[in-house]
N, C-alpha and C positions, 0 to 999 in steps of 0.2 A: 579423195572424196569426189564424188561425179555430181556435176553441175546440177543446181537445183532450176535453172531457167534453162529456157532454150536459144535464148539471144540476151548479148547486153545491151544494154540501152543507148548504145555507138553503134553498134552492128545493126540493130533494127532500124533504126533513122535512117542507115545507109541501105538498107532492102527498102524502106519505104521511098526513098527519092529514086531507086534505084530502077523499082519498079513502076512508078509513078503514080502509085496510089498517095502518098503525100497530101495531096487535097480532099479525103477522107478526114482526115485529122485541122486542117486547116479551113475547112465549109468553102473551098473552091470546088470541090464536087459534092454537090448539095443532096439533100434523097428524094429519089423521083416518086411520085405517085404512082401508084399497083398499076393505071392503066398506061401508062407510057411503055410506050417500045422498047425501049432499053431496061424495062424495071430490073427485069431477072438478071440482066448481064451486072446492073448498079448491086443489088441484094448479094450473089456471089461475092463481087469485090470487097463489098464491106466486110461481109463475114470471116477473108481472106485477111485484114487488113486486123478485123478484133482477133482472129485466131492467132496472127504475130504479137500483138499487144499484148495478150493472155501470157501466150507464151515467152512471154520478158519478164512476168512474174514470179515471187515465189510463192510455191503451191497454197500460202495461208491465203494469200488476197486472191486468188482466183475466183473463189464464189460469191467476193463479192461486187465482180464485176462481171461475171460469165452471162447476166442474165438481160443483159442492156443490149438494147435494140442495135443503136447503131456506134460506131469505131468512133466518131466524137466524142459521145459522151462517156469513154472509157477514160 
């Protein structure tokens, strides 16, 4: 039977330190307002960050998290 997640919940923790998006999930990289410099580089990373999150789900609770703005509140 093939994996219903794309990560377990040991293997993602480990890409999230790994990576150092980490503080996505911990509010040490907080969300920057649309006009700041770095908005778009911040926006990408989260969305990098909820697409690993999503994908350590099984397919039922997907939509009910797919729709949340930011990787915190997932």
């Amino acid at each position: 039977m093939a994996p219903t997640t794309l990560y377990s919940p040991k293997s993602l923790l480990c890409l999230l330190w790994a990576e150092g998006n980490m503080g996505y999930l911990t509010s040490t990289i907080l969300e920057l307002a649309p006009d700041a410099v770095t908005y778009e580089m911040w926006v990408m990373e989260n969305a990098i960050v909820k697409s690993w999150l999503i994908g350590a789900m099984k397919p039922s609770m997907m939509n009910l998290f797919i729709y949340l703005p930011i990787a915190k509140n997932i």
